[in-house]
C-alpha positions in Angstrom: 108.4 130.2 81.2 111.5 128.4 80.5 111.7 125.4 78.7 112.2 122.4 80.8 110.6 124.0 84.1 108.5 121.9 85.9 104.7 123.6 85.2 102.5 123.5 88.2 99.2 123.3 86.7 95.8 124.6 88.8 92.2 125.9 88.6 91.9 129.3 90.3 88.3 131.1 91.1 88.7 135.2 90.8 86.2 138.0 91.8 85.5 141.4 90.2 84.1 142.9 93.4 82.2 146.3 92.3 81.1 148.5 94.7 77.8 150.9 94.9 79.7 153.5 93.0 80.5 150.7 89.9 84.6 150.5 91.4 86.6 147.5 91.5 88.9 146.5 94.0 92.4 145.4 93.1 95.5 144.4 95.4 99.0 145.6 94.7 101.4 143.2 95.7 104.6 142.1 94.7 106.6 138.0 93.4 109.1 137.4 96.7 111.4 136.0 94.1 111.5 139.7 92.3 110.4 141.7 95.1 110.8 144.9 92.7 108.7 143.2 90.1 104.7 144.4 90.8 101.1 144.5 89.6 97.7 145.2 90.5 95.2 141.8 90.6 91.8 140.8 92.0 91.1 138.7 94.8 90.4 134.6 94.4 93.0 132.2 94.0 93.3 128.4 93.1 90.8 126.2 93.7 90.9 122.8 96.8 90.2 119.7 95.9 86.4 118.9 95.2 85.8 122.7 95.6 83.7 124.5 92.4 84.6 127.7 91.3 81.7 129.5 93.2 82.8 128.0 96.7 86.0 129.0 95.8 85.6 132.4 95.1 83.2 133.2 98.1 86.1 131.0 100.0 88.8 133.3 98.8 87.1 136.6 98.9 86.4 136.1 102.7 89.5 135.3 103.4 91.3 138.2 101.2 88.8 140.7 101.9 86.7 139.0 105.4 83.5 140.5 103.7 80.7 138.2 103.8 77.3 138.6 102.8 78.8 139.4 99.2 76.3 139.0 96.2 77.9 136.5 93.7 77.0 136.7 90.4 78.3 134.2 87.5 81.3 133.7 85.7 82.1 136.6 82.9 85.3 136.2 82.5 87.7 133.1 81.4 91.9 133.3 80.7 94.4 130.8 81.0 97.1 132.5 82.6 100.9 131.5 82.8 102.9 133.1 85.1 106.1 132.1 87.6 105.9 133.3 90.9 108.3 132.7 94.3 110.5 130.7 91.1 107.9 128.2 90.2 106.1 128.0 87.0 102.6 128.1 86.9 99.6 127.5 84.2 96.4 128.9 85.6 92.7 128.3 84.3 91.1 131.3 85.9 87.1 132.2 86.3 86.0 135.6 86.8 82.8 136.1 89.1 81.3 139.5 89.5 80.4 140.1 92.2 78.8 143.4 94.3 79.1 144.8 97.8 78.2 147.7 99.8 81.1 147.5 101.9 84.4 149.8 100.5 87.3 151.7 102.0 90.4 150.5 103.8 88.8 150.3 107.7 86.1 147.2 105.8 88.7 145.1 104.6 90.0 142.5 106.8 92.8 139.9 104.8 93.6 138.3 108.2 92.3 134.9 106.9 94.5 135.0 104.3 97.9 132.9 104.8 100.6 134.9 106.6 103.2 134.6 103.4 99.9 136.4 101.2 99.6 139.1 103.7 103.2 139.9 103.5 103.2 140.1 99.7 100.2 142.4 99.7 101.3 146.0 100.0 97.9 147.9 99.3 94.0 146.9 98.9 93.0 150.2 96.2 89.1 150.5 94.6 89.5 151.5 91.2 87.2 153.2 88.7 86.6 152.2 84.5 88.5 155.6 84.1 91.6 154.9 86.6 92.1 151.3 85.0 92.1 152.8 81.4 95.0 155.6 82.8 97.1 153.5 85.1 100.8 152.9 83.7 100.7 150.1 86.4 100.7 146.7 85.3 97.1 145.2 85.9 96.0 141.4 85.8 94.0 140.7 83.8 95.5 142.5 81.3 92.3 143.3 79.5 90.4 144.2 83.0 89.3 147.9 81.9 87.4 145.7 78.7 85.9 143.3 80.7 84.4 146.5 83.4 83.4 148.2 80.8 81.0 146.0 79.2 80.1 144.6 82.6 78.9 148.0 83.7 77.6 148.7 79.9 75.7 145.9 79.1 75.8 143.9 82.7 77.1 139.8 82.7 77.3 138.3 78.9 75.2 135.2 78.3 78.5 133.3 78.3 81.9 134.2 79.3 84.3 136.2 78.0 87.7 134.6 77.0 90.7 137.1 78.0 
């Protein structure tokens, strides 16, 4: 960020959504202000007023992903992420819920409650697996992602959450 930018500041809720065969999904999409600039991230996004982090992760995941009925687990995961995006600045306190379903593959996923600006910077909804994320020459948020599955699927949700 550059110095003297205004920094919008924000809580955000975020969901590591496994599937039955331990994969998690991630969305490619894409800043409008860099539209060549791209990474891979997980569903959620900031927080409303008076909302908690649960409501706003089962929120967000229903409108990114329209699968309800998801099994939300606790928080495992905590970053402060700064970023700019669309030419704002933004600091970002983000928690990571884990989170299972039984409903995968491309014809499942429904991100028509999402806003019509965060459907058009979306250009692919991709399950990934432990050995993909540790490949990939993509950038992936969090950065530290292939960590944090691994000792999810290891040793299952730590007693208190990791900070990325």
């Amino acid at each position: 960020m550059a110095a003297g930018d205004a920094v919008r500041r924000r809580a955000a809720a975020r969901v590591l959504l496994l599937d039955a065969a331990d994969r998690v999904l991630l969305f490619h999409g894409f800043d409008p202000a860099e539209p060549a600039r791209t990474w891979w991230f997980t569903p959620g996004g900031g927080l409303e007023p008076g909302e908690d982090s649960r409501a706003a992760a089962l929120r967000e995941l229903a409108e990114e992903t329209g699968l309800a009925g998801v099994e939300l687990g606790p928080v495992v995961a905590v970053d402060l992420a700064e970023f700019s995006y669309d030419g704002e600045s933004y600091q970002q306190r983000q928690s990571f819920h884990v989170a299972r379903t039984s409903g995968t593959g491309p014809a499942v996923l429904d991100n028509s409650g999402s806003a019509p600006d965060e459907r058009e910077q979306l250009s692919e909804a991709r399950w990934w697996t432990l050995d993909q994320l540790r490949r990939t020459g993509d950038q992936v948020y969090p950065e530290r992602l292939a960590e944090l599955l691994e000792l999810l699927l290891r040793q299952g949700p730590p007693i208190e959450p990791v900070r990325l």
